[in-house]
C-alpha positions in Angstrom: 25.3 -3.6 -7.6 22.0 -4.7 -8.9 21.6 -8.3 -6.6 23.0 -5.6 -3.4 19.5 -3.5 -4.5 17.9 -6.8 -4.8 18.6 -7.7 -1.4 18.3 -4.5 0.5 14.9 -4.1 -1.9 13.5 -7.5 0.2 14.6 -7.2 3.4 13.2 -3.4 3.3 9.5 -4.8 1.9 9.2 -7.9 4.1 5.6 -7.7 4.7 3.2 -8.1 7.1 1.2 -11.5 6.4 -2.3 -12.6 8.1 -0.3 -15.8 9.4 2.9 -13.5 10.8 3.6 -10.0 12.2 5.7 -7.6 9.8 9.3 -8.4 10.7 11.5 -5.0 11.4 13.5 -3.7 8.2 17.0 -4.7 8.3 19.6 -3.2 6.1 19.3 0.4 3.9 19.1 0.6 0.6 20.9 3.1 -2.1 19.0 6.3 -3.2 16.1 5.5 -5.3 16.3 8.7 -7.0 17.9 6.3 -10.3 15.0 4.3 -10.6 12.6 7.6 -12.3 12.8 6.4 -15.8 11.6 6.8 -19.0 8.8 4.0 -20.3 10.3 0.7 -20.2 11.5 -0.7 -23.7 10.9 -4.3 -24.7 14.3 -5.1 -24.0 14.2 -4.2 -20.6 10.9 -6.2 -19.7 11.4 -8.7 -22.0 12.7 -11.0 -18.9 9.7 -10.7 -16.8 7.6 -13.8 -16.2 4.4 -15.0 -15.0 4.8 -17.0 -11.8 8.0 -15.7 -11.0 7.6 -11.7 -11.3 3.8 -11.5 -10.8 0.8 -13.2 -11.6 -2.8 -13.4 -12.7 -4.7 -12.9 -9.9 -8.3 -11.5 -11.5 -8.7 -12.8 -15.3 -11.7 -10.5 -15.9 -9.8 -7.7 -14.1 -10.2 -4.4 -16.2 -9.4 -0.5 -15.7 -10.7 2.8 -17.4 -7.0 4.2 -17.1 -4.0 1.9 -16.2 -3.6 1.9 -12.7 -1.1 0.5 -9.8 -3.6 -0.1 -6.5 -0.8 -0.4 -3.5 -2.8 -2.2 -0.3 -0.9 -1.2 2.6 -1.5 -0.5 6.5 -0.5 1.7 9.1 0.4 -1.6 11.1 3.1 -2.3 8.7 6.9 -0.8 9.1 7.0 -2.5 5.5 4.5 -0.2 4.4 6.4 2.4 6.2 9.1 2.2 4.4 7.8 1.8 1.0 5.4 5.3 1.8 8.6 7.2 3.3 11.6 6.0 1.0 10.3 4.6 -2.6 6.6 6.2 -3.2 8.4 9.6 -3.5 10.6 8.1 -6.8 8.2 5.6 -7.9 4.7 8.1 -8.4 6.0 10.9 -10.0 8.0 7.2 -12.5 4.6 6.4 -12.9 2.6 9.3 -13.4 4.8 10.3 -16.0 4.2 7.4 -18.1 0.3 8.3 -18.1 -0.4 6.0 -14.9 -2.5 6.1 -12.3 -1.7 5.3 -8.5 -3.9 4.3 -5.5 -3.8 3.1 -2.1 -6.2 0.8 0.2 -5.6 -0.5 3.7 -6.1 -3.7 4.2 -7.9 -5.3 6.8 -5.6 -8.4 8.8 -7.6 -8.4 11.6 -7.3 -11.5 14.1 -9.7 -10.9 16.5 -13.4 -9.2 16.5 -12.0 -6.7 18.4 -9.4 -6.2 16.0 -11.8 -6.3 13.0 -13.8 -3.3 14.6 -10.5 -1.3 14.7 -9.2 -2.0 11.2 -12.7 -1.3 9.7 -12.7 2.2 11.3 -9.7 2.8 10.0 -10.4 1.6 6.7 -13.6 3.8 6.8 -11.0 6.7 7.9 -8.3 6.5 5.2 -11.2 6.1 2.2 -12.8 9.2 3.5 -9.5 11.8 3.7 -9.2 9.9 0.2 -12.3 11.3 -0.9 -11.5 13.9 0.6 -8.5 15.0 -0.8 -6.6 15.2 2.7 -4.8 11.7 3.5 -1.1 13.5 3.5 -2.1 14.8 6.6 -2.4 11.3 8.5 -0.2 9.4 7.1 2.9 10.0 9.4 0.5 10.3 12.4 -1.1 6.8 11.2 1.8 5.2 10.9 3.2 6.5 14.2 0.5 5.3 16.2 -0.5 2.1 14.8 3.0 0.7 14.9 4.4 1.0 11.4 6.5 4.0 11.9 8.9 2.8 14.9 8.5 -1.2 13.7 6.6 -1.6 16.9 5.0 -4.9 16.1 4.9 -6.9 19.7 0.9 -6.3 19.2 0.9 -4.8 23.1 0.8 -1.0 21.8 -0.7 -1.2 18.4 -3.1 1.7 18.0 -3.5 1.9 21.7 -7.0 3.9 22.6 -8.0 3.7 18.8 -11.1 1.7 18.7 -13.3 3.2 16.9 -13.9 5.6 14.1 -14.6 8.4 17.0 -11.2 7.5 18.0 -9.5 7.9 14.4 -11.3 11.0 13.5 -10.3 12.9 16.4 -6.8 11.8 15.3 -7.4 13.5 12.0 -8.9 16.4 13.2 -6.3 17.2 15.3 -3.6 16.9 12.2 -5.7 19.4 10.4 -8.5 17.3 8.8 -11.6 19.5 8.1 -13.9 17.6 10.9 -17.5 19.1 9.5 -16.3 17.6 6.0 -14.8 14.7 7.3 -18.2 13.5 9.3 -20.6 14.8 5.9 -18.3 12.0 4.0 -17.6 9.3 6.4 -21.1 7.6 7.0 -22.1 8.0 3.4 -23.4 5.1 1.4 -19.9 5.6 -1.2 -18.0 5.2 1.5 -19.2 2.1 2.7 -19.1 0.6 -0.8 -15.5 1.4 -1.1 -14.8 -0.2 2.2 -16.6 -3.3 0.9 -15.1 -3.1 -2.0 -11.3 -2.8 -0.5 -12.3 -6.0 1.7 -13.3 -8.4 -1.2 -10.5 -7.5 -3.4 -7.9 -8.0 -1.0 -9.5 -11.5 -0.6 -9.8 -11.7 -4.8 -6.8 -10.6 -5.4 -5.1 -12.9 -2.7 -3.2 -10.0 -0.5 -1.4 -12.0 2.1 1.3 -9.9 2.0 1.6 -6.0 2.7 3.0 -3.7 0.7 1.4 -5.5 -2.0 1.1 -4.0 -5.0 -1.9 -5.0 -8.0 -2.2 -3.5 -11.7 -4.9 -3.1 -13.2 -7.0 -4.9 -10.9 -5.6 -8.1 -12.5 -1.5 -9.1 -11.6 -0.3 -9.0 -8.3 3.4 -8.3 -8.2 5.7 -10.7 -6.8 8.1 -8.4 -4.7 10.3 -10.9 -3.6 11.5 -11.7 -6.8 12.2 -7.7 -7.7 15.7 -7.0 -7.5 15.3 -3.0 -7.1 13.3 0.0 -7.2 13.9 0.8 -10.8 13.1 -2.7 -12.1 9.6 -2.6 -9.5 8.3 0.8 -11.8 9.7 -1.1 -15.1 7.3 -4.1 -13.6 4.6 -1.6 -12.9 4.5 0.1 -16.6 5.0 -3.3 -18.3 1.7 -4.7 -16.5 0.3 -1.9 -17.0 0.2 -1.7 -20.9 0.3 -5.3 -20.7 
């Protein structure tokens, strides 16, 4: 049973790339609701390897509180997937070990045009984040941009979005305070952590989305994760690592 949740785990996470577009999921996957465990115990992670399960991607990376930093985008029916059917077990797995979980888009833009896009988008999300309101445009995000329905022939990707104009009357519309939203979005903090999201998802060498970092320092090698359980074992043993 574990290499079948090994392969369904792969073919559900294949990832959009900056050289390919995100290929559609293929196959379903048993019920995560298993992989909620307890911390992991050195027998259990004893197996896991650097170069084969993760590896070093920031030496000098360093944290105040353990944290799992997932870079995703609404582009990606990888993402999709991971936010609908495995976020929902694995946060809750990880919070209850005493770590912390975060999300930042990514920016795999090929084009200027697309660039423009992306970085309003970017500038979007890490405002509701501040915010405290991204549940509210995720599903709409997704929908849109492509990664909902596996649309990825590039012809209807966030069709009329092209600019941050464009995404906050998106957000509005799914219930997104709009006075708050525009106090927040052209603030100095914000920019930073849009800067910010850009050069670590160059430092940490994100080529790959949903890609998932701890502690600013080990990138996690999904394809060599053989279920959802054993991904938050992964998780917890970088974490303390």
């Amino acid at each position: 049973m574990k290499k079948i949740l090994g392969i369904a785990l792969a073919l559900m996470l294949a990832g959009c790339s900056e050289s390919a577009p995100e290929a559609p999921a293929k196959a379903e996957t048993a019920a995560p609701q298993a992989a909620a465990q307890a911390a992991p115990k050195a027998a259990q992670t004893s197996h896991f390897k650097e170069g084969v399960h993760y590896q070093v991607v920031n030496p000098a990376g360093k944290v105040e509180q353990p944290t799992i930093t997932e870079f995703f985008s609404f582009y990606c029916g990888g993402c999709y997937n991971m936010e609908a059917r495995f976020l929902p077990t694995i946060v809750p797995a990880l919070e209850e070990q005493g770590l912390k979980f975060e999300q930042k888009h990514v920016n795999f833009a090929r084009n200027d045009a697309d660039f423009q896009t992306y970085q309003a988008v970017i500038r979007a999300f890490a405002t509701v984040q501040e915010m405290g309101e991204a549940g509210k445009i995720k599903d709409p995000m997704f929908a849109l941009m492509g990664g909902k329905d596996h649309n990825h022939t590039g012809e209807k990707h966030g069709e009329g979005i092209n600019s941050l104009a464009d995404v906050r009357a998106i957000f509005v519309e799914n219930g997104v305070d709009a006075a708050k939203f525009d106090a927040i979005a052209e603030t100095p903090a914000i920019t930073e952590q849009v800067e910010l999201w850009n050069k670590e998802q160059r430092l940490y060498q994100v080529g790959s989305i949903p890609a998932f970092v701890v502690n600013n320092k080990y990138l996690i090698n999904l394809n060599n994760v053989q279920s959802v359980g054993e991904l938050v074992d992964l998780m917890a043993y970088l974490a303390t690592k």
